[in-house]
N, C-alpha and C positions, 0 to 999 in steps of 0.2 A: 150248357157248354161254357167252360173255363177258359175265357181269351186273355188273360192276365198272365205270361208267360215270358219269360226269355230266357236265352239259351247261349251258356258259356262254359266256353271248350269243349262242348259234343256235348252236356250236360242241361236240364233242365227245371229251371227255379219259378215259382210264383211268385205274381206281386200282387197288386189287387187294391192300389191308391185311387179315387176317386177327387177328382180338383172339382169341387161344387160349390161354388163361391154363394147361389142363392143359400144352399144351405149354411155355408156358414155365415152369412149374415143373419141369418134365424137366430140360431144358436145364440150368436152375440147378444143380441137381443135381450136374451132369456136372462144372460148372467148379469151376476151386481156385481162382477168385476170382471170386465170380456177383454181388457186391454193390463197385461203384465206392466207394462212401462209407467200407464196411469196409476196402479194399486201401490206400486210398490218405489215409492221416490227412496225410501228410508235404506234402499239395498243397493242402489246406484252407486257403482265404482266399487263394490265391496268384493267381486274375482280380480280386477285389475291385477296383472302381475306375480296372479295365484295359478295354482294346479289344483284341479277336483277330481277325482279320480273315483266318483263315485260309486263304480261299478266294483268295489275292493270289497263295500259293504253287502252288495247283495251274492255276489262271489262268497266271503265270509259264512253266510247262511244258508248259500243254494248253490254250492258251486257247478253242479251239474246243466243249471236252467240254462244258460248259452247254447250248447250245443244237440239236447236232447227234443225239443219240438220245433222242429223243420214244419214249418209249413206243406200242406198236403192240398189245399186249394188258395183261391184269390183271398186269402184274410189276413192280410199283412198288415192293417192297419187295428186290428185288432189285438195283434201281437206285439206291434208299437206301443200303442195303450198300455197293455197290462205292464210291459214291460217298463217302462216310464210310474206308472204306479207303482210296483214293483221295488224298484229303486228309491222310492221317495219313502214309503212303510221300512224298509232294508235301513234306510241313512238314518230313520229316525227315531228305530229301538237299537243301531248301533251307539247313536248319539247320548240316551235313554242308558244304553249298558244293560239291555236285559235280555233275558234268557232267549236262544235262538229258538224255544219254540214259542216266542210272539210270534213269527214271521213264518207265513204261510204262501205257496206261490200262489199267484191270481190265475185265473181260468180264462182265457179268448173264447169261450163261445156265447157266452151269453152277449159281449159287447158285439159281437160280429150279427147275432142275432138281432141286434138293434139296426141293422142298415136299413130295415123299410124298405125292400125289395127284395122280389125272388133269385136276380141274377146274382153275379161276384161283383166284388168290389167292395170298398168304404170311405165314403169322406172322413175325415180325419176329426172334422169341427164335431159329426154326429157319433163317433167312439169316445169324445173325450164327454160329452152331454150326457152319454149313458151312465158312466161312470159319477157324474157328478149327480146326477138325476137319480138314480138307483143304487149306485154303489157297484163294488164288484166283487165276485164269487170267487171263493177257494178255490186251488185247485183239488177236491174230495169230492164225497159222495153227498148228493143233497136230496133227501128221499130218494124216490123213482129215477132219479137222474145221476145219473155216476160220471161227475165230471173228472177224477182221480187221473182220469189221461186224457192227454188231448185227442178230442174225437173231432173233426172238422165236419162230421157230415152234423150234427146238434146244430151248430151256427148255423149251417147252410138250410138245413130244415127250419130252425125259426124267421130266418129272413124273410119271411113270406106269413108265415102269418101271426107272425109279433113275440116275442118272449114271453114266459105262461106270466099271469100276476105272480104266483108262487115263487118263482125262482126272483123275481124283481124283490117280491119281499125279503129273503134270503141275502141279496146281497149288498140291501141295506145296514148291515151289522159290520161293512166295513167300506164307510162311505169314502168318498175321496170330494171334500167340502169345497173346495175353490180348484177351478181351472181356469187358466186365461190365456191369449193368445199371446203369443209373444212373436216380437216382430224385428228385432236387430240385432244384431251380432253380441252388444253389449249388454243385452237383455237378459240373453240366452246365457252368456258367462256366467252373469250374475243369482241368475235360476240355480245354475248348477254349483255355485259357487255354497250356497244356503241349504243344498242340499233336496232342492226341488227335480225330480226325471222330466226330461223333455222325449215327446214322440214326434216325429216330421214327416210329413207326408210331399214328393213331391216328382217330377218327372226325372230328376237326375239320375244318372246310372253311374257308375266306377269299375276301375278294373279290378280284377281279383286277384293282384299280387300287391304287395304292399312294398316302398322303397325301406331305406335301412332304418327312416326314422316311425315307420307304420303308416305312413298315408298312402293310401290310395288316389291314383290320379281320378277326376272326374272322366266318366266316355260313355258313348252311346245313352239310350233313354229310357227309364225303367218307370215306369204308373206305381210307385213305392212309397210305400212309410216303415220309417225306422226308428228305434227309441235312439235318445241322445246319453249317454251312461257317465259322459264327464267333459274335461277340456283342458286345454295346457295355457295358460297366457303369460308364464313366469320370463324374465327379463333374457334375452338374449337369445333365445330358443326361436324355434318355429312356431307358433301359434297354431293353434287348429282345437275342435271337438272330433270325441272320440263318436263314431257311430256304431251302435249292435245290431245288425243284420238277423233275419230270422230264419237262416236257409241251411247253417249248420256251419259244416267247414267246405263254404266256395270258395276261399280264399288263402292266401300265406303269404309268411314275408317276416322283415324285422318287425320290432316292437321301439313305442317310443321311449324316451330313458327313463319315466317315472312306474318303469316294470312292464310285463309280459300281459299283455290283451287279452280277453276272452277269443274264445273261437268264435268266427266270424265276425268279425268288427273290425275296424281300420279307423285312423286319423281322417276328418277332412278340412283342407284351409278354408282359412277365414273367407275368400274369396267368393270361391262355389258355395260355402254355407249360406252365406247370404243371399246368392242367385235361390238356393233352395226353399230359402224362406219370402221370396217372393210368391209365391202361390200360396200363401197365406195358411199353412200347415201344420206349424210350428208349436206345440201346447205342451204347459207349465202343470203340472200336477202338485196339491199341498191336500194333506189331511183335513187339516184345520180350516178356519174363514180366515183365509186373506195368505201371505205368505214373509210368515215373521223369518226375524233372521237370526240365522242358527250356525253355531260353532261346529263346523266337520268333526267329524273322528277321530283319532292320530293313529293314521294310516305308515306313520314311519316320522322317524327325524329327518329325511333328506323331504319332506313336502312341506313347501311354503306356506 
């Protein structure tokens, strides 16, 4: 039974965020670098006053992936993940300038496979562990296993009795080398700024209309993880991070000025973002060890 649900405008969405704090102190544990703000002094202050808009790169190579796997049970934090990796692989053969078939979309079921239980749900700290631990799968066919679409019931069947080693070996061949938690507002700029995905996991919910500049007000309480796909902090504007949603098109509305949103996504203020990242949910994804700093794309002349 799927209790991870809620219901807007007569309509009904999964979410499936797990707040485990034992777990993710585990986690932390594990990593030789569990705190983004400690690893990375050298990138401090480097979005200030910038726009990243990183979701143009993976848009670029997949522009379908926004709105074609809607979630179908609690594995939103799965979806988060991949899609946070996603973004980070996308920024960094756009950066690279090479051929779009580097870029392959990532597969949720193996991460969601990693929860370590049979029921729904995912802590957020133990999706991003898998991914740094194992790596993550194409979205294709990997022998006996056709992961080529999203199948939810895969996840939901390995949650129980663990992801085969086979598939863990597979999806070693495209690891994701450093993940760290990241914990402040100017953290998270800065992540995204360098061109690192952030996923967030946390109780807050929003409405599903967007005012003229694309945010979405905070309301009601959703058990959710969402990737973070970019952020606006340029001088005189509104501030906010863009959030991608994985439920399709639940939402509409304006767009902010630095261009037209992916389906289902919305601005959120600095404000709540930070309430959000109080539940300790927040993660930085980089290919490489550690998270060097890197010159964005040129997504246009009007981006600082």
């Amino acid at each position: 039974m799927d209790n991870y649900k809620v219901s807007i405008e007569g309509k009904t969405f999964y979410t499936g965020c797990i707040e485990d704090h034992v777990s993710t102190d585990y986690v932390m544990r594990q990593l030789p670098m569990p705190h983004f703000g400690d690893a990375t002094p050298h990138l401090k202050g480097s979005g200030e006053g910038k726009v990243s808009p990183l979701y143009k790169s993976l848009a670029k190579f997949d522009p379908s992936c926004f709105g074609d796997e809607s979630q179908t049970t609690g594995d939103c934090t799965s979806h988060g993940c991949r899609r946070a990796c996603d973004i980070t692989r996308a920024v960094e053969i756009d950066i690279k300038g090479e051929a779009e078939g580097y870029y392959k979309r990532g597969a949720t079921e193996a991460i969601y496979g990693y929860r370590g239980h049979r029921g729904a749900g995912m802590d957020p700290a133990r999706a991003s562990e898998f991914v740094n631990k194992y790596g993550i799968l194409a979205r294709e066919k990997h022998g006996d296993v056709d992961l080529s679409k999203y199948n939810a019931s895969i996840g939901i069947g390995w949650g129980g009795r663990g992801v085969p080693d086979a598939i863990k070996n597979i999806a070693a061949d495209r690891s994701v080398q450093t993940v760290s938690l990241v914990e402040t507002v100017e953290e998270a700029r800065d992540a995204l700024r360098n061109g690192y995905g952030l996923h967030i996991g946390s109780s807050q919910g929003f409405s599903s209309t967007r005012d003229g500049e694309g945010f979405a007000a905070p309301r009601e309480s959703w058990l959710h993880d969402m990737a973070v796909t970019g952020c606006d902090f340029t001088p005189d504007r509104r501030h906010g991070f863009l959030i991608q949603n994985s439920w399709g098109e639940f939402n509409f509305g304006g767009h902010p000025w630095f261009g037209e949103i992916p389906v289902g996504s919305f601005m959120c203020d600095l404000e709540t973002f930070a309430r959000m990242m109080r539940s300790r949910g927040c993660w930085a994804m980089s290919n490489v060890v550690g998270f060097p700093a890197q010159n964005l794309p040129d997504w246009g002349t009007d981006f600082l």
